[in-house]
N, C-alpha and C positions, 0 to 999 in steps of 0.2 A: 727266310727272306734276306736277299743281301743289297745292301745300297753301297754304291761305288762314289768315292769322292777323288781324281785323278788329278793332280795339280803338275802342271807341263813342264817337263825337268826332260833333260836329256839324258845325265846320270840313273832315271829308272827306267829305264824301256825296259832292260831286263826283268824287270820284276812282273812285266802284267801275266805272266803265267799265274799268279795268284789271282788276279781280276776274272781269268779266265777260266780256272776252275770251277768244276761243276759243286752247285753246291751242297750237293749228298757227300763226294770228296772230300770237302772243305770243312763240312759239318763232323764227320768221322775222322778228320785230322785233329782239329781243334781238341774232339773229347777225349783222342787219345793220348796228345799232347799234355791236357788239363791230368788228367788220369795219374798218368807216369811222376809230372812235375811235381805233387800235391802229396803223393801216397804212393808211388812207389817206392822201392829201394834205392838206397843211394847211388849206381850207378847207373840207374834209369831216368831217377832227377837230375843227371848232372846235362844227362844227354839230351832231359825235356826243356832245359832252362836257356834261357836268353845270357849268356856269361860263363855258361859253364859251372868247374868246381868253385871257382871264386863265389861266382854268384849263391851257389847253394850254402857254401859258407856263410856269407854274410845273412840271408836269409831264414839261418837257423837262428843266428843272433839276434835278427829281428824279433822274433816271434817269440823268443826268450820270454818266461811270466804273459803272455796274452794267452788268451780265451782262443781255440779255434773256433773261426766262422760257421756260420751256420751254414751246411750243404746246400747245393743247388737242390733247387726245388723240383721243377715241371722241367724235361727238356726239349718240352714241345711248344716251350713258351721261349727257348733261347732265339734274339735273330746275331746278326753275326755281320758286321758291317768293315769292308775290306776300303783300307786306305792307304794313300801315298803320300808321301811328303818329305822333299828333300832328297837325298838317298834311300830310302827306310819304306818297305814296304809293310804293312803289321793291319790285323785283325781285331776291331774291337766285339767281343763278347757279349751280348746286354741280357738280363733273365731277372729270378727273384730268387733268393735263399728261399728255405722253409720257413725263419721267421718272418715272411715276409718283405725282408731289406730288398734295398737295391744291388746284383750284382754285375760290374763292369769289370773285364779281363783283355787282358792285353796278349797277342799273339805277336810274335816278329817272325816275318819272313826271314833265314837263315840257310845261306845255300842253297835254298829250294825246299828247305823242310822248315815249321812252323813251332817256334819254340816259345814258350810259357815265360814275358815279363813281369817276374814279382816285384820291380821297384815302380812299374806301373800298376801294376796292381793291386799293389799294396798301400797304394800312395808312399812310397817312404821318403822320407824327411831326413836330412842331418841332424837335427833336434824334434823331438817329440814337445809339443801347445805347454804340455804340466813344466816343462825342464826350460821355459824359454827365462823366466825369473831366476837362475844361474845363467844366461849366457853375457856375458862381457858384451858392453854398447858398441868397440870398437869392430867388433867378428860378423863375419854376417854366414848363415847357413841357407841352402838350397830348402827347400819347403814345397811340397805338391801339395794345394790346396781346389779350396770348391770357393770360389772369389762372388762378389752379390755387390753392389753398387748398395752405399750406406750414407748418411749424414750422420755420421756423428765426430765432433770436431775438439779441438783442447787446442789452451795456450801452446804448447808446441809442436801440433800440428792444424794450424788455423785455415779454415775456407778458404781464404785467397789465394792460399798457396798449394795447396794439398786436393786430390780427389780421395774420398774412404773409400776402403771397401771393408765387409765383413766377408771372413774367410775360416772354413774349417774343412779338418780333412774328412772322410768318409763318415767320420759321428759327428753332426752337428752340435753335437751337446759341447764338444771342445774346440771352442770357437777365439779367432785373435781380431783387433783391428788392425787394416793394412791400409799406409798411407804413401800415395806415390805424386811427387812435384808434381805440380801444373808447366805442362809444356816439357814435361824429363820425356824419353825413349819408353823407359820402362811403363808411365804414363798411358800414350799413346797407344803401346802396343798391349796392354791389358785391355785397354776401352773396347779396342777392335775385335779381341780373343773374347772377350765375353758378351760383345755385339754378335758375333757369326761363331758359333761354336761347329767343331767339325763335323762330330760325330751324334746322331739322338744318343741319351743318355751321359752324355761326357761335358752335359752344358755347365759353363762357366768354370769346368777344369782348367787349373793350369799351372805353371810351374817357375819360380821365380826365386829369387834371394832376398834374404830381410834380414836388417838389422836391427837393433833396438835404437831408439833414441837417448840422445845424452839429455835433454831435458825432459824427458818424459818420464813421470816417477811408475805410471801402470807399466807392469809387464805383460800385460794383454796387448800393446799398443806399439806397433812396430813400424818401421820405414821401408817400403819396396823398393830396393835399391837397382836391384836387374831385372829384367822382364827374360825369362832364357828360351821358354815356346809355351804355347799353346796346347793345352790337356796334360796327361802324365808320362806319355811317350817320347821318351828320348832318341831323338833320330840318330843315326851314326854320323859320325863325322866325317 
């Protein structure tokens, strides 16, 4: 099943050949794309990847000491949801591992061929939850997280001023608080993002910048300084 989300830009006309695709085509691009990306050989990855060699590089760094994923499970349980937004035409994924997990994947339309986004997929982060207690209060890093509308408040970050939210990336078990001004951009635009989410499956994803605070002694307890978009997909510029 594929559900279409179209947002009126003049910069995609091009792309609705993806919208248009049939979706036996769409279905068989996707697994071959995931396929190649994940397990093939390295010049097969470079070709399935959203960025290229760069990307495969960084990629392998990611995943440096993790655990691989548990495999898709059923592929008759995958649906496959095609969307637009901005420049950026790309394919969300939705299905289950064999343990059970939730799995979301990210596809980017590319020249006309559909290529495997692993920093959407992977949710990736400039800082990993464990490593935020070394970051300097002054630096702020990008963070793809799972955002939930929270109360829980502290001397420096008080109700009056602050909306929470609790936020973690794909394991809930490693989880931060995130606090963004009442009345800031970034504010605003998280309330709306995880009011209307785009895609089933990708609710309350999204993708922002945080800093620590100078008065806040937990390093669970961070400040949402940018709001940058909506789920984990980075459109082009």
């Amino acid at each position: 099943m594929i559900s279409r989300k179209l947002l009126p830009n003049p910069g995609v006309q091009s792309m609705f050949e993806l919208i248009e695709m049939p979706a036996g085509q769409l279905n068989a691009q996707i697994l071959e794309a995931r396929a190649a990306a994940l397990s093939g050989i390295d010049q097969e990855r470079v070709q399935s990847m959203r960025g290229g060699e760069e990307a495969l590089i960084k990629f392998k760094e990611w995943r440096k000491g993790m655990l691989a994923p548990s495999p898709l499970s059923d592929r008759s349980g995958i649906q496959l949801h095609a969307v637009i937004t901005g420049k950026s035409a790309y394919v969300v994924l939705t299905g289950r591992r064999r343990d059970f997990s939730p799995l979301v994947e990210y596809y980017a339309l590319n020249e006309g061929v559909l290529k495997y986004d692993w920093h959407a997929s992977e949710g990736f982060g400039e800082v990993r939850i464990p490593k935020l207690k070394d970051l300097p209060a002054s630096e702020s890093r990008l963070l793809r997280v799972v955002a939930k509308a929270a109360n829980l408040f502290s001397p420096a970050f008080p109700e009056a001023d602050f909306s929470c939210w609790c936020m973690h990336r794909m394991d809930p078990v490693e989880f931060i608080w995130g606090y963004a001004r009442g009345g800031s951009e970034a504010g605003q635009k998280l309330q709306r993002a995880w009011s209307n989410p785009d895609t089933y499956g990708t609710e309350g994803r999204v993708t922002i910048r945080m800093q620590k605070s100078r008065g806040e002694a937990s390093h669970n307890r961070v400040e949402i300084v940018v709001f940058l978009h909506g789920d984990w997909f980075t459109p082009s510029s």
